[in-house]
C-alpha positions in Angstrom: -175.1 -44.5 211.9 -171.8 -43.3 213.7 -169.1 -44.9 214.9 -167.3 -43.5 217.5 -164.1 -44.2 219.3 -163.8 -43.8 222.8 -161.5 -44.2 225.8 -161.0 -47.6 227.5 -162.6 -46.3 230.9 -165.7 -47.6 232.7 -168.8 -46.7 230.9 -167.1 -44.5 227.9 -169.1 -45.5 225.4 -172.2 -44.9 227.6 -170.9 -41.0 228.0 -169.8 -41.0 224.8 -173.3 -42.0 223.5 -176.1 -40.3 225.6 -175.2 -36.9 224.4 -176.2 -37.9 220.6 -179.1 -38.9 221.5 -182.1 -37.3 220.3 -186.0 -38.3 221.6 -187.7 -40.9 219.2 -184.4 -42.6 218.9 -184.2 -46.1 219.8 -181.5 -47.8 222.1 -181.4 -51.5 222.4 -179.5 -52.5 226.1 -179.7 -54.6 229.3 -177.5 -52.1 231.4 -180.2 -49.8 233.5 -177.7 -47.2 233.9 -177.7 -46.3 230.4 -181.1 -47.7 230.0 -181.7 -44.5 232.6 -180.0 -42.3 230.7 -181.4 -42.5 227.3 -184.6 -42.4 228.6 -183.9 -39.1 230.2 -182.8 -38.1 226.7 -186.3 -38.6 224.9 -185.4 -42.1 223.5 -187.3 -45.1 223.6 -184.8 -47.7 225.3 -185.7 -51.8 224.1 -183.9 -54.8 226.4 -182.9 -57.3 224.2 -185.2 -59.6 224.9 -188.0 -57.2 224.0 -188.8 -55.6 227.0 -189.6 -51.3 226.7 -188.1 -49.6 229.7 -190.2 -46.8 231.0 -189.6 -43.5 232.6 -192.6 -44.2 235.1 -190.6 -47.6 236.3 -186.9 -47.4 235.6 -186.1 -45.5 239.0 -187.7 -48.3 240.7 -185.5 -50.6 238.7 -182.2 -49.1 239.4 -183.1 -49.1 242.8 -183.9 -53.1 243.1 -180.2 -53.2 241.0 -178.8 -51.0 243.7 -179.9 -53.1 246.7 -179.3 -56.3 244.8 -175.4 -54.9 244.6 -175.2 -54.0 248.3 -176.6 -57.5 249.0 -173.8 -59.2 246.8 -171.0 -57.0 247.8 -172.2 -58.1 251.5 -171.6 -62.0 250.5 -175.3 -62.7 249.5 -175.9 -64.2 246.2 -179.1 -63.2 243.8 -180.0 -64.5 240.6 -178.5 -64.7 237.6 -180.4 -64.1 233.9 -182.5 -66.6 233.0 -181.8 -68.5 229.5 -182.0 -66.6 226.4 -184.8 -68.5 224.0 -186.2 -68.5 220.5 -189.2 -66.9 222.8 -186.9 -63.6 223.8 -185.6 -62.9 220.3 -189.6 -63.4 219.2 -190.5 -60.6 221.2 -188.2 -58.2 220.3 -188.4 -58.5 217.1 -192.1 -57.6 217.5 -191.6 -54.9 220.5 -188.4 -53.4 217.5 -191.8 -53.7 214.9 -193.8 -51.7 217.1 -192.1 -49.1 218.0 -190.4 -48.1 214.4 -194.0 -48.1 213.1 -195.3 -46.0 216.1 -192.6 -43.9 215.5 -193.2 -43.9 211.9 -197.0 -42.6 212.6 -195.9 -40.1 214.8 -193.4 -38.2 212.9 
């Protein structure tokens, strides 16, 4: 582990982290951006609510966050997260499982 300190700008710690990373490491976020990022890095990037992000999707992803943006920023409204449940912790505890021992296997 290493704690860093970084400046107080938009996205710092993002630009601050992604160098460091090495593939096979593991990076647990809900923001796409850095979600993108890692994975063009090597890592293995985990929402947390269990869901793997994936090189073959998260393009696609960013762009359905772009065009939801342009819609808001136009005066439309979208959705908003649905509730975090027992269900959501559940599964990333399990998606965490499986990729530490895949990772385990493979190295």
């Amino acid at each position: 582990m290493e704690i860093l300190q970084v400046g107080s700008g938009r996205d710092s710690a993002d630009f601050a982290m992604v160098p460091r990373l090495t593939p096979g490491d593991v990076v647990v976020t809900g923001d796409l951006g850095l979600a993108s990022m890692a994975l063009a890095r090597g890592s293995h990037v985990l929402s947390p609510r269990g869901r793997q992000y994936l090189p073959a999707t998260i393009d696609a992803e960013m762009a359905i966050r772009h065009a939801e943006q342009q819609h808001r920023r136009a005066g439309g409204r979208t959705k908003g997260p649905t509730p975090f449940l027992d269900e959501d912790r559940q599964r990333f505890r399990e998606s965490l499982a499986r990729l530490l021992t895949e990772s385990a296997l493979a190295g």
